[in-house]
N, C-alpha and C positions, 0 to 999 in steps of 0.2 A: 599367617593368614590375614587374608584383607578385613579391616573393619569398616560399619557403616555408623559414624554417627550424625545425630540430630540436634541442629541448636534452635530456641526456642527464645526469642525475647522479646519484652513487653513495655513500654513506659511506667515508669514508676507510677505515675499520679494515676495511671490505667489499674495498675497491678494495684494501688492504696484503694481506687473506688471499687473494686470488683471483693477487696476482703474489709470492707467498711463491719459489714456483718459481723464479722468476728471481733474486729477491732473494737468494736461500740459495745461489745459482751465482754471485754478486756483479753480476746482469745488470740493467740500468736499459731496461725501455723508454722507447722513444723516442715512442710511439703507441699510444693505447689506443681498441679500436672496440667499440662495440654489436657485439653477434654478430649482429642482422639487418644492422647499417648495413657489419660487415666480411663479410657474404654476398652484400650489393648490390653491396660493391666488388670481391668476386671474382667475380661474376657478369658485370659489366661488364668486366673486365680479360681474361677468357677470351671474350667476346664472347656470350657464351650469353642475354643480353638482346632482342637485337633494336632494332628499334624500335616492332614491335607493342606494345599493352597485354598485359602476360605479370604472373601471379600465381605464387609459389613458396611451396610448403608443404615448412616444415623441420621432420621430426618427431625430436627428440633425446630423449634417457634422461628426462629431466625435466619438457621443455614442447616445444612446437611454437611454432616463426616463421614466420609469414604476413606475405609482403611480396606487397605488387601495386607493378607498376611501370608508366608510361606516359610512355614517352621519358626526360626527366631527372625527373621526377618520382617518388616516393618513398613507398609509404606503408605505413606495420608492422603488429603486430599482435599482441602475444603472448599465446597459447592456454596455459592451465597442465596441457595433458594430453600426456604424453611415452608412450614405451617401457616406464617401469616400470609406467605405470598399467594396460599388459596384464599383466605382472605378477605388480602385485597382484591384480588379479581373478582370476588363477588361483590364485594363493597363498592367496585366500578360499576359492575356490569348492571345491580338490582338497587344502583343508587341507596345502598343502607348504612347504618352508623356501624363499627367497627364491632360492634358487642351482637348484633344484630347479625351482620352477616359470618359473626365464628357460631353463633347456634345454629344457624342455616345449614353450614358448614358440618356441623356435628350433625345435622338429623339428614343431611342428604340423602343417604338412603334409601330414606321411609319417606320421603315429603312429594307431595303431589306433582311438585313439577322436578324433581330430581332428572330428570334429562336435561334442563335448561341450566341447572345449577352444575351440575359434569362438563355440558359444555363450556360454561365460563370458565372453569377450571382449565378445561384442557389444555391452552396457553402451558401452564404452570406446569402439569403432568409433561409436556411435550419438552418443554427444554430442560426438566429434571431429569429427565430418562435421556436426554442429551449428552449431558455432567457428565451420569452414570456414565454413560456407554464410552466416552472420553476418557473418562477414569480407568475403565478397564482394558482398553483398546493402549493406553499408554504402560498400564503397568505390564500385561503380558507381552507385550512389545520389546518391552526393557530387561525381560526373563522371559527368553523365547521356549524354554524348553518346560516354562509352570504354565501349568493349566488352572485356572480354578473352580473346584469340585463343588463348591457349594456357595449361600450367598445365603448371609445372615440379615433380617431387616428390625431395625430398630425404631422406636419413636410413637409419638399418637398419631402423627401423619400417616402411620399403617394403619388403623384403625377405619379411615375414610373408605366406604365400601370401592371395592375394585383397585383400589394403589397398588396391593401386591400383585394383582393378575393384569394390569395397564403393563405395573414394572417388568414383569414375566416375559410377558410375550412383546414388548418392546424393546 
């Protein structure tokens, strides 16, 4: 049977500042994962995979994880547009200090001019649902006969009113 694997590496003085944390508590990991590849594994350990073909978008502070899954199968994806990239588009658009334009950002919503505040975003929305649609347009490409059944969404960047129904219908 054919196998698929994945190699994964990092600079040392990268991989030394990123477990500084632990090191400074006198703590040694035992196991060190990809954040898509330790999202797949708690994905799978809570059972929230399935066995359908299922795609999960992780939108975090910095960048977005695209994984498509299909039974054990595996496949990543990293998008370099996060949480802050909304941002800073506001922190361009309404000339605000960084702290300023992420509460902005949180009450969009509810806030009086939340139409002016969406449209600065939109940039941001418009080439993330770009990634996405590249993402997926390559993985079923590559596995002409998987469909995928569902689409899990992760992160606080879901939280922003409208992200999952922009992401939906785009």
């Amino acid at each position: 049977p054919e196998t698929e694997v994945g190699i994964f590496a990092m600079r040392r003085d990268l991989m030394a500042e990123q477990l500084k944390f632990f090191s400074d508590l006198n703590l040694e990991p035992a196991i060190v994962q990809s954040a898509p590849l330790a999202l797949y594994n708690a994905l799978q350990y809570d059972g929230l995979c399935g066995t359908e073909p299922v795609a999960v978008i992780d939108i975090g502070a910095q960048n977005t994880n695209f994984l498509a899954m299909d039974g054990d199968s595996l496949w990543t994806r990293f998008i370099p547009i996060g949480g802050n990239n909304f941002t800073e588009a506001m922190l361009e658009a309404f000339k605000l200090s960084f702290k300023k334009a992420e509460d902005l950002k949180r009450r969009a919503g509810s806030h009086k001019y939340a139409r002016q505040i969406f449209q600065a975003m939109r940039p941001v929305f418009t080439d993330l649902v770009a990634e996405i649609q590249r993402s997926i347009s390559f993985f079923t490409s590559s596995r002409r006969s998987t469909k995928l059944a569902r689409l899990v969404a992760m992160g606080n960047a879901f939280k922003l009113p409208g992200t999952p129904k922009f992401i939906q219908q785009n």
